[in-house]
N, C-alpha and C positions, 0 to 999 in steps of 0.2 A: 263485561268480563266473561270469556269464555271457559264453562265446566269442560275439563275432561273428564271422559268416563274412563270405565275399567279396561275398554278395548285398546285404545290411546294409552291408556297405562302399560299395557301388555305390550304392545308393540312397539313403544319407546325403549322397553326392558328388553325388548328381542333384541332393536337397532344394537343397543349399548353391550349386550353381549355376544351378537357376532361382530361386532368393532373388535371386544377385545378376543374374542376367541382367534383372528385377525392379527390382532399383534403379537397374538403368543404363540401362533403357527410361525409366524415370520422371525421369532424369538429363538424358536426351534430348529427353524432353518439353517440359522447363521451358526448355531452350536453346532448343529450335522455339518456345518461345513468346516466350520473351526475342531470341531475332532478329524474329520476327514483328512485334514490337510497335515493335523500332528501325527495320525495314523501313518500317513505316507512319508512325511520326515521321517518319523523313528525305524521305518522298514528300509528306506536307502539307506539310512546311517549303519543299523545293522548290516545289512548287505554289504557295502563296503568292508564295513569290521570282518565279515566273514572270506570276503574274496581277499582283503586282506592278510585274513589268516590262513587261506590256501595257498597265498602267493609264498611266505613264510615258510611253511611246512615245505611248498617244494624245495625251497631253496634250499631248506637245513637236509632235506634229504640228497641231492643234487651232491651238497658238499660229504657224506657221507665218506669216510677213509675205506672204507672195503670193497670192495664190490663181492655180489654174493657169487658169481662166475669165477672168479679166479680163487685159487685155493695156493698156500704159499707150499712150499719144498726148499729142500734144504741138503746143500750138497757143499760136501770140502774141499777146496781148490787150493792147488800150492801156488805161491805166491814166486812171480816171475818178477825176473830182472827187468827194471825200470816201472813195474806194477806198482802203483798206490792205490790208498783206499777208492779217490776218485776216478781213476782208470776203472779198476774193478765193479763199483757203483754204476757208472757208466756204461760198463758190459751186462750188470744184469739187472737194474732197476726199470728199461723201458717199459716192460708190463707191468713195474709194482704200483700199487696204489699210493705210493711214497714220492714225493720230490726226491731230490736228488742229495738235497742234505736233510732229510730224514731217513733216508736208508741210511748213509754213511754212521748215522747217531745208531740205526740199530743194528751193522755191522758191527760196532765197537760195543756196543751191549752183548750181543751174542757172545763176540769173542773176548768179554771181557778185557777192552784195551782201554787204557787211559788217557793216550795219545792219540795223531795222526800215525804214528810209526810201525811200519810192517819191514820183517827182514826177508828176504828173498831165500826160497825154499823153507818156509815155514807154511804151514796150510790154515786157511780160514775157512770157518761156518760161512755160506755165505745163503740167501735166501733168495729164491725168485718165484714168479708167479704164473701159474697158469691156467 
């Protein structure tokens, strides 16, 4: 039976801890790379969420009713034979930021009407933009 001494001791006790120093480098590695990889998930996902929420904000701005360049006026027109509200819409809505039946809704606001109904030679508010 062969004694080991205290050198053999030593150097068996080195092998066994860089073996494990060895697995737990390698231990280390796989977590840097398992963070890494959740790191870079949650940055596209944010990233999305944000272009998303750029893409959004243009939109909702895009859809804006005003435009800051046109400024409305307001002028009283007598109301001609064979003229309706949509005739009259029709003459002066093309620059408003309004479709064509939401002018007509704030023609009838202005002037206070309940109906489509306008009588010829009476004058309306009517509003346009420029």
């Amino acid at each position: 039976m062969e004694r080991r001494g205290k050198d053999t001791d030593i150097t068996a006790f080195m092998e066994r801890a860089e073996r494990t120093r060895g697995r737990s480098r390698m231990r280390d590695l796989r977590r840097l790379q398992v963070y890494r990889r959740k790191f870079l998930v949650s940055a596209v996902v944010l990233l999305l969420c944000m272009s998303a929420g750029g893409f959004m904000r243009m939109n909702a701005l895009a859809d804006e009713s005003v435009s800051p360049a046109l400024k409305p006026y307001y002028v009283s027109v007598r109301v001609e034979e064979g003229d309706s509200l949509w005739s009259i819409a029709c003459r002066y809505a093309p620059k408003s930021p309004m479709d064509i039946r939401e002018y007509i809704y704030e023609l009838k606001q202005i002037n206070q009407l309940r109906d489509d109904t306008i009588h010829t030679g009476h004058y309306l508010m009517v509003v346009y933009y420029r």
